[in-house]
DSSP file (Angstrom, degrees, kcal/mol; ACC not computed):
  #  RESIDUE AA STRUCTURE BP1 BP2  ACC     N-H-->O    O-->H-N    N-H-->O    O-->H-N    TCO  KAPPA ALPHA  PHI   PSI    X-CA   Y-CA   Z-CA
    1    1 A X              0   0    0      0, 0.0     0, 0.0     0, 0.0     0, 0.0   0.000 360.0 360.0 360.0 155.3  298.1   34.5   -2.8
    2    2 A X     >  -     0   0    0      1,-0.1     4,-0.9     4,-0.0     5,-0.1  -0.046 360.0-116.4 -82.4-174.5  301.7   35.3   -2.1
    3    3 A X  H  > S+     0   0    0      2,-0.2     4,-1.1     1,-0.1    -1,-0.1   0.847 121.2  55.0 -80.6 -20.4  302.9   38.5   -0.6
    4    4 A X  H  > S+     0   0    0      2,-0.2     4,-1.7     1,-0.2    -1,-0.1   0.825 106.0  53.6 -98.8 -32.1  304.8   39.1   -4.2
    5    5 A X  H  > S+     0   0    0      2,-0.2     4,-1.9     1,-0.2    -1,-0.2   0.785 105.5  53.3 -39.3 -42.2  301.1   38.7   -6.1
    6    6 A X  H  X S+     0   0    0     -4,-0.9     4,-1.4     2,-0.2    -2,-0.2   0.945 102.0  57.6 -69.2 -53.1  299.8   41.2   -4.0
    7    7 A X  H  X S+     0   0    0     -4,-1.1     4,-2.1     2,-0.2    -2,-0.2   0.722 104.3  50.2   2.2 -70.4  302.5   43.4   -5.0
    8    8 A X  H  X S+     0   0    0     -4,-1.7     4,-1.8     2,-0.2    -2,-0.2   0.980 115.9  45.4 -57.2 -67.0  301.6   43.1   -8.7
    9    9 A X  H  X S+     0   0    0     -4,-1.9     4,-0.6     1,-0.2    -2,-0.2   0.512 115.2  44.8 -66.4 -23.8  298.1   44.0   -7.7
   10   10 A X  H  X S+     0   0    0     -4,-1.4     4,-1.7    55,-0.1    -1,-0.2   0.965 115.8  48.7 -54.9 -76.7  299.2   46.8   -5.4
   11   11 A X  H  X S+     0   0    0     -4,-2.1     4,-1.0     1,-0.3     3,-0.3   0.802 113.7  46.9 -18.0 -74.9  301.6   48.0   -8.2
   12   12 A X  H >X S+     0   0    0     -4,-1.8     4,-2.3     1,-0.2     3,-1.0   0.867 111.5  48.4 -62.6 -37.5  298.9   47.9  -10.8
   13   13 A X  H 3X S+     0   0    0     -4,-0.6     4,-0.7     1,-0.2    -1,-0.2   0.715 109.8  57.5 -72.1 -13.7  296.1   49.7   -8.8
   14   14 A X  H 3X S+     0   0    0     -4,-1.7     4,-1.9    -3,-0.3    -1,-0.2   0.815 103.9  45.2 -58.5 -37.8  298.5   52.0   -8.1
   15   15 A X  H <X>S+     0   0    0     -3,-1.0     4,-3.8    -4,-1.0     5,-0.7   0.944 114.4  51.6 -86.6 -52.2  299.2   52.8  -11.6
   16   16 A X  H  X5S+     0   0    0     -4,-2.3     4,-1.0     3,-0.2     5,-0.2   0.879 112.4  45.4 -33.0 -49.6  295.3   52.9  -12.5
   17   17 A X  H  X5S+     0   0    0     -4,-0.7     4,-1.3    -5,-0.2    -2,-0.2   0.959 122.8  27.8 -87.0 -51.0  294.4   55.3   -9.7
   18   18 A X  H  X5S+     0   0    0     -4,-1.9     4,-1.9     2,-0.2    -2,-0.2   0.720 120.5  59.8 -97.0 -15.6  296.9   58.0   -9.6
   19   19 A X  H  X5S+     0   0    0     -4,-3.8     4,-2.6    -5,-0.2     3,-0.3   0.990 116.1  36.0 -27.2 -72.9  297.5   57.4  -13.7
   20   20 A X  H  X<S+     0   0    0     -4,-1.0     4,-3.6    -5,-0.7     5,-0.4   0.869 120.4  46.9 -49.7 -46.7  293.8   58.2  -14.2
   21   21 A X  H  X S+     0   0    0     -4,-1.3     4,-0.9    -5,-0.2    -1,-0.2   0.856 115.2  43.7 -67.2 -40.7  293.7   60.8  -11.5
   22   22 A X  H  X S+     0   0    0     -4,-1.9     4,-2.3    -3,-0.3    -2,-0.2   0.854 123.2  44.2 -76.9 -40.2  297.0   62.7  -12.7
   23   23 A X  H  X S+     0   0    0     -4,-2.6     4,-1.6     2,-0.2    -2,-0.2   0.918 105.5  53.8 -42.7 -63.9  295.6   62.3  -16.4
   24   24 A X  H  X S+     0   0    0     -4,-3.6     4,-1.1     1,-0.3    -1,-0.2   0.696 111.1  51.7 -82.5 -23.3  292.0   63.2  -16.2
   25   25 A X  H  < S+     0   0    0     -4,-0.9    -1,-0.3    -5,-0.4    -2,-0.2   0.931  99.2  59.3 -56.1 -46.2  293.0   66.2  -14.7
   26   26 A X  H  X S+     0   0    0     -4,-2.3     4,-1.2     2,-0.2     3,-0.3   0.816 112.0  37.7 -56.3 -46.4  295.3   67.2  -17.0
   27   27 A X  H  X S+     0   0    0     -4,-1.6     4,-3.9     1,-0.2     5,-0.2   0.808 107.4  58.4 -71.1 -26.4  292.8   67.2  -19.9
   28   28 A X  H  X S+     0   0    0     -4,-1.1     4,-0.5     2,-0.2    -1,-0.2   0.404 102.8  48.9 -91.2  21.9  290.4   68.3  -18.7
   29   29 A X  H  > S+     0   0    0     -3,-0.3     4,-1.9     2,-0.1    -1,-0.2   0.852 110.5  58.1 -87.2 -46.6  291.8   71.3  -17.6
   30   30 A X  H  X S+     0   0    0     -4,-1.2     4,-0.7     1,-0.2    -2,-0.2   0.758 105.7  48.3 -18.3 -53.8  293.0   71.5  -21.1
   31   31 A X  H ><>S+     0   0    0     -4,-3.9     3,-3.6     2,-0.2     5,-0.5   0.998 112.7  46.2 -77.1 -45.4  289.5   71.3  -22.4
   32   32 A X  H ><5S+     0   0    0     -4,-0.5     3,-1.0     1,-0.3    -2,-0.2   0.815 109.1  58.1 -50.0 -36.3  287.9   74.3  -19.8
   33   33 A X  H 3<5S+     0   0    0     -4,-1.9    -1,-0.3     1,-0.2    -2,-0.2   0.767 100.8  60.6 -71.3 -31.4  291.0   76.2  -20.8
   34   34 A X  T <<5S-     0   0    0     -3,-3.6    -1,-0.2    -4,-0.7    -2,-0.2   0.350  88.1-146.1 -93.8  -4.1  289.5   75.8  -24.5
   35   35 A X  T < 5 +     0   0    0     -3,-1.0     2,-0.8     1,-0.2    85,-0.2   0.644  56.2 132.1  26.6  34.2  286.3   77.5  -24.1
   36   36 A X    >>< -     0   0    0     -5,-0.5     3,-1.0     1,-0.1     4,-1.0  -0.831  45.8-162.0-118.2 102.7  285.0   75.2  -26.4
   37   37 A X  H 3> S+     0   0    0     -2,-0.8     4,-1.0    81,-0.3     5,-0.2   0.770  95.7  58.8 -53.1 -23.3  281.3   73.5  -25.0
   38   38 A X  H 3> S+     0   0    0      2,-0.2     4,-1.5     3,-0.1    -1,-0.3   0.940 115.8  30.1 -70.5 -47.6  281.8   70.7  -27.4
   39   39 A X  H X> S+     0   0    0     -3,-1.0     3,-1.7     2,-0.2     4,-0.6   0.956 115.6  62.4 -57.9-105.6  285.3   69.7  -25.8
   40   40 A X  H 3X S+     0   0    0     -4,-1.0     4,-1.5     1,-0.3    -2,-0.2   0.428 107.6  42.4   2.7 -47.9  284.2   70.9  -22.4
   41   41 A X  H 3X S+     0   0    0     -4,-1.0     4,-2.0    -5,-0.4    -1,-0.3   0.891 107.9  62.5 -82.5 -49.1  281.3   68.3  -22.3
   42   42 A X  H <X S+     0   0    0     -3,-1.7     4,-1.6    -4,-1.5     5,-0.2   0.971 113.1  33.4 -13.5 -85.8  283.5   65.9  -23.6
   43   43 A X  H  < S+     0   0    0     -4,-0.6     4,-0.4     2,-0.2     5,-0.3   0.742 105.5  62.6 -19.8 -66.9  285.4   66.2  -20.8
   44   44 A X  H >X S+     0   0    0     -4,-1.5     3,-3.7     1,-0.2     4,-2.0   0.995 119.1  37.1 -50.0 -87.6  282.9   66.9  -18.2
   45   45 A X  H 3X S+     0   0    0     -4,-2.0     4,-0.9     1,-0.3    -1,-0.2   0.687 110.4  57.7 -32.7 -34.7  281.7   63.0  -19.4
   46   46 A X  H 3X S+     0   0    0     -4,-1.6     4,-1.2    -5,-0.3    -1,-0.3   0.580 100.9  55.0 -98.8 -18.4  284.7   61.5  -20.0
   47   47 A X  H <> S+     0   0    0     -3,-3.7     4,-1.3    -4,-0.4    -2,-0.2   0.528 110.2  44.2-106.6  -6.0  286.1   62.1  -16.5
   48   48 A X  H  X S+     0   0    0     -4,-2.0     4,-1.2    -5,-0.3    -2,-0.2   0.914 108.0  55.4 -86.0 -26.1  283.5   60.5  -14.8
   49   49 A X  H >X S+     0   0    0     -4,-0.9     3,-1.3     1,-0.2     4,-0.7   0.988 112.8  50.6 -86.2 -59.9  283.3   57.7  -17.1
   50   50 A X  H 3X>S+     0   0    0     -4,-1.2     4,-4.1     1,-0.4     5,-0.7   0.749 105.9  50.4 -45.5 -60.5  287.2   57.4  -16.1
   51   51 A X  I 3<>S+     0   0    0     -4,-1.3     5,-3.1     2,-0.2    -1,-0.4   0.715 107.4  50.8 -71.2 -21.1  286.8   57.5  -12.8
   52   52 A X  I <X>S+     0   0    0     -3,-1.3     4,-1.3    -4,-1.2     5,-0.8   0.936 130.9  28.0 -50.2 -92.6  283.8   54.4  -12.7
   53   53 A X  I  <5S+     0   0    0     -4,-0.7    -3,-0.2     1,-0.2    -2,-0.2   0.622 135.8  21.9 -58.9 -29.4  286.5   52.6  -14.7
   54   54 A X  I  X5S+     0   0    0     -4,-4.1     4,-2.7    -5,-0.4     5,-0.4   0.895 126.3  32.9 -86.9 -70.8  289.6   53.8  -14.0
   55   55 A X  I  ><S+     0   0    0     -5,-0.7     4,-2.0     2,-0.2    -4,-0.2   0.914 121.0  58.7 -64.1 -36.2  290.2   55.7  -10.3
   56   56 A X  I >X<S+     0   0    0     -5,-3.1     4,-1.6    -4,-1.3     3,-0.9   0.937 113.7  35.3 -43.9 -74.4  287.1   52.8   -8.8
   57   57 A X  H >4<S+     0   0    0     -5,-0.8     3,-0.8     1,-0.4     4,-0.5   0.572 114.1  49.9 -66.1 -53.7  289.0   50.0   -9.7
   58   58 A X  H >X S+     0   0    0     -4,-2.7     4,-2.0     1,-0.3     3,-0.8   0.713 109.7  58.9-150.9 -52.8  292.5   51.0   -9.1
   59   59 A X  H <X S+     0   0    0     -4,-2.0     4,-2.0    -3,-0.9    -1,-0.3   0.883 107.5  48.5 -60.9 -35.7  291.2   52.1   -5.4
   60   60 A X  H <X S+     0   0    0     -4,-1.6     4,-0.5    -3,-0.8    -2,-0.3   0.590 109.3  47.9 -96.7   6.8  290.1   48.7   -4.8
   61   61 A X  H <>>S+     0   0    0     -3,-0.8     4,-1.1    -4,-0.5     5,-0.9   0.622 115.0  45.6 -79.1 -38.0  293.1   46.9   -5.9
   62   62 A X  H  X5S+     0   0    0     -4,-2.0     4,-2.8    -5,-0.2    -2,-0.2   0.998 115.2  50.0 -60.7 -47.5  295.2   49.2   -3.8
   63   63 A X  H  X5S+     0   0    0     -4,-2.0     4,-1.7    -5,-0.2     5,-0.2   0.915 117.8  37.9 -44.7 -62.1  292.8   48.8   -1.1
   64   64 A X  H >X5S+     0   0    0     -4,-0.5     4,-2.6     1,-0.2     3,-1.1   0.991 115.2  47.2 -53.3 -62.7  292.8   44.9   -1.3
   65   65 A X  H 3X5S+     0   0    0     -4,-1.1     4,-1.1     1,-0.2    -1,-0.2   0.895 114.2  48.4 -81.8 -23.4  295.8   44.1   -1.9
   66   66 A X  H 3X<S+     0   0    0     -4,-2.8     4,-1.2    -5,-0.9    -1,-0.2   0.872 104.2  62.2 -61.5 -23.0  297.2   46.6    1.1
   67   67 A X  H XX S+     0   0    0     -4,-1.7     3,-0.9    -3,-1.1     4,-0.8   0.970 111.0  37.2 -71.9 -79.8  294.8   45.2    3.2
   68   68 A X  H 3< S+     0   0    0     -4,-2.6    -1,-0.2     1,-0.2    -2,-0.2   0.403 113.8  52.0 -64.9   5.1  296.8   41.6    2.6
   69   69 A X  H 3< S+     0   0    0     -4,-1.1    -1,-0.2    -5,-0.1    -2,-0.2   0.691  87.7  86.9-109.6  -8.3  300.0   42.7    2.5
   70   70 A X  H X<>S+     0   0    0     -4,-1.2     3,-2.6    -3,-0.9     5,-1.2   0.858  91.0  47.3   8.3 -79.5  299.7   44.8    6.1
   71   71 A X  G ><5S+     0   0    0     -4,-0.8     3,-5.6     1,-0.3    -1,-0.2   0.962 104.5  61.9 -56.1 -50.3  300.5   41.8    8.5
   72   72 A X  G 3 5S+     0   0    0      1,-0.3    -1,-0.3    -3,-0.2    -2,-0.2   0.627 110.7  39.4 -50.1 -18.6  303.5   40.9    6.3
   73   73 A X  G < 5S-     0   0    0     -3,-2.6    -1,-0.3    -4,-0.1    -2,-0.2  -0.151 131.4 -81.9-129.1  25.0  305.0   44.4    7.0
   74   74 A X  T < 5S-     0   0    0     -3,-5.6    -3,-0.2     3,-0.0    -2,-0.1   0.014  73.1 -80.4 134.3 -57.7  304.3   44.7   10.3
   75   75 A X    >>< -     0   0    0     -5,-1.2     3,-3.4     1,-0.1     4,-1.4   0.285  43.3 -91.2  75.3 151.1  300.5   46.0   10.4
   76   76 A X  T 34 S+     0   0    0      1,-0.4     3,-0.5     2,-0.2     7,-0.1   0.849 120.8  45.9 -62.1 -19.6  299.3   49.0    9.9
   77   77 A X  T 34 S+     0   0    0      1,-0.2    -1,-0.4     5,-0.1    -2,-0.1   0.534 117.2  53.6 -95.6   2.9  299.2   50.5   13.6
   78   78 A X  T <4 S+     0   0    0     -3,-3.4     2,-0.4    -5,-0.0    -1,-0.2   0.473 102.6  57.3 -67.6 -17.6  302.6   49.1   13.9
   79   79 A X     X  -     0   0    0     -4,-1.4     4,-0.5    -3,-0.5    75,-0.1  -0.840  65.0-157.1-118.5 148.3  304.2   50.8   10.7
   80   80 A X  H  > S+     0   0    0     -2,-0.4     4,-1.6    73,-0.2    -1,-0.1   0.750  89.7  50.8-109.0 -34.5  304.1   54.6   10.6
   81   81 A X  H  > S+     0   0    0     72,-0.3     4,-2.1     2,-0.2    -1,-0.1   0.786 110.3  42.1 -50.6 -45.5  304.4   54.6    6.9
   82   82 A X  H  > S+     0   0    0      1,-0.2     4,-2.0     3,-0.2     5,-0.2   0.796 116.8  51.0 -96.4 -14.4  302.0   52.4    5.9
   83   83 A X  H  X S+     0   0    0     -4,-0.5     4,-1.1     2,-0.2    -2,-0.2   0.907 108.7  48.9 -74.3 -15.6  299.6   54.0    8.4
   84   84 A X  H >X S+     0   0    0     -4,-1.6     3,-2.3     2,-0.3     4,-1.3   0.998 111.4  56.2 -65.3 -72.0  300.2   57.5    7.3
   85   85 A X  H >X S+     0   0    0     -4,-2.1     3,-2.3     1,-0.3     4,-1.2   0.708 102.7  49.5 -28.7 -83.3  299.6   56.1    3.8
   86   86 A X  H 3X S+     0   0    0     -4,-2.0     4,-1.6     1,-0.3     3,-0.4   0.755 111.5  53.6 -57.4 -25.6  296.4   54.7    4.5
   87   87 A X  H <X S+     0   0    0     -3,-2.3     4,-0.7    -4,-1.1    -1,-0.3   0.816 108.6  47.5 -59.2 -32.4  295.5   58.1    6.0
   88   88 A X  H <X S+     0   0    0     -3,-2.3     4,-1.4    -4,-1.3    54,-0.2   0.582 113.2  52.3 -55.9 -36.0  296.5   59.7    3.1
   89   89 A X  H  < S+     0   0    0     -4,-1.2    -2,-0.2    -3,-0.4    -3,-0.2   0.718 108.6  45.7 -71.5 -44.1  294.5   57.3    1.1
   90   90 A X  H >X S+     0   0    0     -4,-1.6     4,-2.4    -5,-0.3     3,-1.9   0.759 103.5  59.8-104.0 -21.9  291.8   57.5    2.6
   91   91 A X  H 3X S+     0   0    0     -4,-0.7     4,-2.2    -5,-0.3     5,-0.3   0.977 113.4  49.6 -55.2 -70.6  291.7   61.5    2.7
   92   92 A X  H 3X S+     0   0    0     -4,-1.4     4,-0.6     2,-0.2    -1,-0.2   0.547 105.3  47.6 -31.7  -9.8  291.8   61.1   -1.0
   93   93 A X  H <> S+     0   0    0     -3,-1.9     4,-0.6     2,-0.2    -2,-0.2   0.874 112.3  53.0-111.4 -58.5  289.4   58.9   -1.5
   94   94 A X  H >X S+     0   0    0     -4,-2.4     4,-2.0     1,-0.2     3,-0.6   0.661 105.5  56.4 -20.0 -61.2  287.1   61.2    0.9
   95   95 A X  H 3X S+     0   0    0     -4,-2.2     4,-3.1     1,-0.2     6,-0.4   0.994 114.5  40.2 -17.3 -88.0  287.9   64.2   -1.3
   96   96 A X  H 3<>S+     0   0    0     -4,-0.6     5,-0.8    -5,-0.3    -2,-0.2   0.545 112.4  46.5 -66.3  -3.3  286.6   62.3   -4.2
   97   97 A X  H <<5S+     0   0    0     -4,-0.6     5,-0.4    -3,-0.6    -2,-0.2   0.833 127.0  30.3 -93.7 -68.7  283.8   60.6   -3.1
   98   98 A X  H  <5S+     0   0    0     -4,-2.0    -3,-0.2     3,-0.1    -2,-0.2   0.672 136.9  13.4 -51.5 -28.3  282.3   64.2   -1.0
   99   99 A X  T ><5S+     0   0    0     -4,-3.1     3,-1.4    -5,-0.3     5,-0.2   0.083 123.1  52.5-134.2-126.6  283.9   67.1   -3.5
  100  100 A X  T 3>5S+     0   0    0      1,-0.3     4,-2.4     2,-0.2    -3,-0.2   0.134 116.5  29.3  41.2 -82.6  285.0   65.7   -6.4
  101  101 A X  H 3><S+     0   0    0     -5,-0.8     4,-1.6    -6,-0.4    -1,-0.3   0.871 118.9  59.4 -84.5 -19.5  282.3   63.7   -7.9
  102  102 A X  H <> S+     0   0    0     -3,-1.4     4,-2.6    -5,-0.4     3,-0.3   0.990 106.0  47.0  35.9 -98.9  279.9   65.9   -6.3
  103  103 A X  H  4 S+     0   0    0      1,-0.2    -2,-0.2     2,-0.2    -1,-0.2   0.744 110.8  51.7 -41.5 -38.9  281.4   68.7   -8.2
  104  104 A X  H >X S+     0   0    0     -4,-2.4     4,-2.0     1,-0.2     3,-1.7   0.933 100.3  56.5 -43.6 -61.8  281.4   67.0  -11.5
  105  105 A X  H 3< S+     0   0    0     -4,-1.6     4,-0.5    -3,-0.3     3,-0.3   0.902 112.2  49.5 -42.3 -58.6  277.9   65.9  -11.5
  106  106 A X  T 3X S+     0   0    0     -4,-2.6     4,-0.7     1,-0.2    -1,-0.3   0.212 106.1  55.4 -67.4  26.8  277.3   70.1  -11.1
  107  107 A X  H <> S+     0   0    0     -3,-1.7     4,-0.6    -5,-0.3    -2,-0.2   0.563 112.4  44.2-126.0 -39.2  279.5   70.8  -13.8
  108  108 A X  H  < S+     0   0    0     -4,-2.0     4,-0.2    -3,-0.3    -2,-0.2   0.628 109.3  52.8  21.3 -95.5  277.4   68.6  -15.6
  109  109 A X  H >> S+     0   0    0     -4,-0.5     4,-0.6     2,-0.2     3,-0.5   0.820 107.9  49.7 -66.1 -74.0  274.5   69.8  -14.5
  110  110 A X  H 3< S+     0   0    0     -4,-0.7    11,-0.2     1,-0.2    -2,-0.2   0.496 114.6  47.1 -66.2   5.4  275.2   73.4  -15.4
  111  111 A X  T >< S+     0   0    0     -4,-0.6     3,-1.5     9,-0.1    -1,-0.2   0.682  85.5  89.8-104.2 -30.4  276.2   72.4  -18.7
  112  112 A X  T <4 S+     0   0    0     -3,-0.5     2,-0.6     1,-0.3    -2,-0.1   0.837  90.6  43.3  -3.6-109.6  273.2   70.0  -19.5
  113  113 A X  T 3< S+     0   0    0     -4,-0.6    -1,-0.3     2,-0.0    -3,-0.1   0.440  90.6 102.6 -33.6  -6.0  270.8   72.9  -21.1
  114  114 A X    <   -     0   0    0     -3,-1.5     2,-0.5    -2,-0.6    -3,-0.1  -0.194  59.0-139.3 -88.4-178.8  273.2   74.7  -23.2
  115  115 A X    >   -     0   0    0      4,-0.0     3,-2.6     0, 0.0     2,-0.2  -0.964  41.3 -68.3-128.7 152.3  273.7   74.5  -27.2
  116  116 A X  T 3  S+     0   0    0     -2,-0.5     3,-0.1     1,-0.3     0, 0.0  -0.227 118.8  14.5 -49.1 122.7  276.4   74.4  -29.1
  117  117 A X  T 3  S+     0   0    0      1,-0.3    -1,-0.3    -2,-0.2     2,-0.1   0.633  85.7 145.6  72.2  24.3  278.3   77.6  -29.2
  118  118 A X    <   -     0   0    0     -3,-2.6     2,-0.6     1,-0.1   -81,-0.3  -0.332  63.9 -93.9 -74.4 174.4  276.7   79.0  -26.1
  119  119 A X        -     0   0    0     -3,-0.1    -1,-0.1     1,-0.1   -83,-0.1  -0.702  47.4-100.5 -89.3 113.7  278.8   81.1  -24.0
  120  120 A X        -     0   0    0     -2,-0.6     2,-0.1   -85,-0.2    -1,-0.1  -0.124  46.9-120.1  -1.8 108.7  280.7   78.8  -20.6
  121  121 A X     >  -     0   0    0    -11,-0.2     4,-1.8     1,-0.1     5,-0.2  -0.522   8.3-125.4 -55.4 142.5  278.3   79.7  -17.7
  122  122 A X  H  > S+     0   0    0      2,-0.2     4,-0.9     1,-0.2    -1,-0.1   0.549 113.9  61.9 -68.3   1.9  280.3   81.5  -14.9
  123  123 A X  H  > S+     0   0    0      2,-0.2     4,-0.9     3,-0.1    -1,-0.2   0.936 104.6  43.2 -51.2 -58.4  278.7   78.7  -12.7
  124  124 A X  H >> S+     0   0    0      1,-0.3     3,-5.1     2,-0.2     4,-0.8   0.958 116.7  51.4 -73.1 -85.5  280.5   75.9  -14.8
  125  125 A X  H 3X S+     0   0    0     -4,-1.8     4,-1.7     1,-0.3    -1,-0.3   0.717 109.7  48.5 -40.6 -44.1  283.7   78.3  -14.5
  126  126 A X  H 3X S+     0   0    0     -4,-0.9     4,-1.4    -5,-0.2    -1,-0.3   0.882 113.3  45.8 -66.5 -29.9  283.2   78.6  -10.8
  127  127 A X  H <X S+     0   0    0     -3,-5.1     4,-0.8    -4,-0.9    -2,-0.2   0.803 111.6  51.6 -86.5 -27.4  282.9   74.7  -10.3
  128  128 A X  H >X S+     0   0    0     -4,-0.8     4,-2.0     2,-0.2     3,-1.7   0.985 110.0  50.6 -48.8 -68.7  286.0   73.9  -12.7
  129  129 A X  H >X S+     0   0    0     -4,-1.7     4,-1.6     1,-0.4     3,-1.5   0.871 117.3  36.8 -54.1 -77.7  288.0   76.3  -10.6
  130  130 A X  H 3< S+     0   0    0     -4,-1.4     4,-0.4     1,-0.3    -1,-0.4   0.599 115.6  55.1 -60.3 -21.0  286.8   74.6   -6.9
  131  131 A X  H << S+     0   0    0     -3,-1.7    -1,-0.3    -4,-0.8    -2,-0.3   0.749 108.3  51.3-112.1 -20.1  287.0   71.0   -8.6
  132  132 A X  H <X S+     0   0    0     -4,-2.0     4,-3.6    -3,-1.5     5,-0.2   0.984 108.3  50.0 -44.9 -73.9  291.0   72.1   -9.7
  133  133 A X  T >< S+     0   0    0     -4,-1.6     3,-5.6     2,-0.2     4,-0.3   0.680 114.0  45.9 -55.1 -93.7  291.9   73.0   -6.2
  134  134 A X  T 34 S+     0   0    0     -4,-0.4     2,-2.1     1,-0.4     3,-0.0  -0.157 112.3  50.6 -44.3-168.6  290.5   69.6   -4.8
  135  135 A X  T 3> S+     0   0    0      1,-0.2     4,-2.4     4,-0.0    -1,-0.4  -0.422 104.9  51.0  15.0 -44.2  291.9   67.8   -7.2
  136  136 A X  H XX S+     0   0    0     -3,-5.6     4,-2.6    -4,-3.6     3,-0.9   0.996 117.8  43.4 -54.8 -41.1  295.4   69.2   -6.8
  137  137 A X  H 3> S+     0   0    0     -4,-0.3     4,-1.7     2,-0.3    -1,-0.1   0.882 114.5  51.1 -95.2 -46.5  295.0   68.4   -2.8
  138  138 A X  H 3> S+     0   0    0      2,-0.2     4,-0.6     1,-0.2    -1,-0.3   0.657 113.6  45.7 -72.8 -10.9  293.4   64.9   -3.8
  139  139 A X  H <X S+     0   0    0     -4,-2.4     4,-1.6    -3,-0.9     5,-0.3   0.917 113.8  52.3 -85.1 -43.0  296.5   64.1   -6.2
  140  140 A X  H >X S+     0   0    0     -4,-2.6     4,-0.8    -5,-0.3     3,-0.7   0.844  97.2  56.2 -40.7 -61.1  298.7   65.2   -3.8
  141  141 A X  H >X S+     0   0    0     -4,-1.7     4,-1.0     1,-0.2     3,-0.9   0.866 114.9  41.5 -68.8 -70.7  297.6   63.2   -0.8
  142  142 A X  H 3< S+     0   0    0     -4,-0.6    -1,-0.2     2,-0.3    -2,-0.2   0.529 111.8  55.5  -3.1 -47.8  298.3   59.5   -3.0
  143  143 A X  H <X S+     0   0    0     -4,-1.6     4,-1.1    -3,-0.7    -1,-0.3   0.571 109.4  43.1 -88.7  -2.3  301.1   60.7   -4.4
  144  144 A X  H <X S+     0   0    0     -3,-0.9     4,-1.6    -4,-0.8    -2,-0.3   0.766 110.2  57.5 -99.9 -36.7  302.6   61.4   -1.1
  145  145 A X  H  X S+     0   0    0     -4,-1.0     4,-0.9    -5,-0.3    -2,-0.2   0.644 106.7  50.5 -72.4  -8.9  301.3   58.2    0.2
  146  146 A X  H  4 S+     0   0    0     -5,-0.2    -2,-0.2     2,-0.2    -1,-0.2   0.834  97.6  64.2-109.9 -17.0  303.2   56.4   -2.4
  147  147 A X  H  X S+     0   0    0     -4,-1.1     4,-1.1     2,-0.2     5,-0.4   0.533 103.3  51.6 -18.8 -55.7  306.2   58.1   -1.7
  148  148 A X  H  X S+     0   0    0     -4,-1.6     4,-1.6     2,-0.2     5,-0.2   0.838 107.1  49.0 -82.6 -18.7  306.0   56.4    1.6
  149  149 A X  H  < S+     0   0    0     -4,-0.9    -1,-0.2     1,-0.2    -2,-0.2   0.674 112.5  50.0 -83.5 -23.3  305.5   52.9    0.4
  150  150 A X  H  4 S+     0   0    0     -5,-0.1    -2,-0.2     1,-0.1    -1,-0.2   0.825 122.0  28.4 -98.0  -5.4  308.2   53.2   -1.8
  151  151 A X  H  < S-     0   0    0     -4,-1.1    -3,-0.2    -3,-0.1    -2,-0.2   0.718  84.4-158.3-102.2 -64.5  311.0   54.8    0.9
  152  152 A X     <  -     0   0    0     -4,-1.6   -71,-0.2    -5,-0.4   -72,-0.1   0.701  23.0-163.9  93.2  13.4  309.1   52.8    3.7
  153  153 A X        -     0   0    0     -5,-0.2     2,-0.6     1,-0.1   -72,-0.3  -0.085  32.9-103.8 -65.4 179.1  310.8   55.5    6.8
  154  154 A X              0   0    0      1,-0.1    -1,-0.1   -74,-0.1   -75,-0.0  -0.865 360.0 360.0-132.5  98.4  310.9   55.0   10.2
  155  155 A X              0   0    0     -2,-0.6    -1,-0.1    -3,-0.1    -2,-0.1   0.215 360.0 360.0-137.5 360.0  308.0   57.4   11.1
C-alpha cells in the first residue's frame, strides 16, 4: 500500500478512536448526571459496546497504519514527534485497557442487582467519578498526540 493509503487509514482510525472516546464520554456523563438507572445502564452498556466496536478498531488502524508509515518519516526513534506520539498512544491505550474498562465492568457490576427506580449506589457514584478523571487524562493524552502528527515539530 502506498504511504497516502495509509494516511486514509491513519486518518480514519483516528477519527474512530478519539470520536468514540470524546463521545462516549460525553453521554455518558450526561446519563450519571441524570440519576436515572434506566439511562445510567444504558450507558453503562452502551459504552462498552462502543468501545469493542468503536475505540478497538480505530486503535488498530492507527496502530497499523503508523506502524507502516514510520520508515517513511524517518522512524520512530528518529522522529521526536512521532515518538512522543506513540508514547502518548500507548499511555492511552494503557489507561484504558488497566482503569478504564476495568472500571466499567464495576460500574456494571454495581448496577447489575438493582430495579428500576432504585436509588444510584454511592459505589456506582464513586466509580463514575474515578472512571471521569481517567478518561479526561486518557482523552487528553491522544489528542495531544495528534496534535503532534499534525504540526510534526522538531522535538
Amino acid at each position: 500500500m502506498t504511504v497516502v493509503t495509509w494516511k486514509a487509514i491513519h486518518l480514519a482510525g483516528m477519527l474512530l478512536f478519539l470520536g468514540n472516546i470524546i463521545l462516549t464520554a460525553f453521554w455518558k456523563t450526561l446519563a450519571d448526571r441524570s440519576s436515572n438507572l434506566v439511562l445510567i445502564r444504558f450507558g453503562v452498556r452502551v459504552a462498552n459496546l462502543a468501545d469493542i466496536f468503536f475505540t478497538l478498531p480505530g486503535a488498530i488502524m492507527l496502530a497499523a497504519a503508523g506502524h507502516f508509515m514510520a520508515p517513511s518519516y524517518g522512524g520512530l526513534l528518529h522522529t521526536g514527534w512521532m515518538f512522543w506520539g506513540l508514547v502518548l498512544f500507548i499511555g492511552a491505550g494503557a489507561l484504558w485497557l488497566m482503569v478504564l474498562i476495568p472500571l466499567q465492568l464495576a460500574q456494571a457490576r454495581s448496577l447489575r442487582s438493582l430495579r428500576d427506580g432504585d436509588a444510584i449506589p454511592t459505589r456506582y457514584r464513586k466509580l463514575a467519578r474515578a472512571w471521569a478523571m481517567a478518561g479526561m487524562l486518557a482523552t487528553l493524552l491522544p489528542l495531544i498526540a495528534a496534535v503532534l502528527m499534525v504540526i510534526k515539530p522538531q522535538l
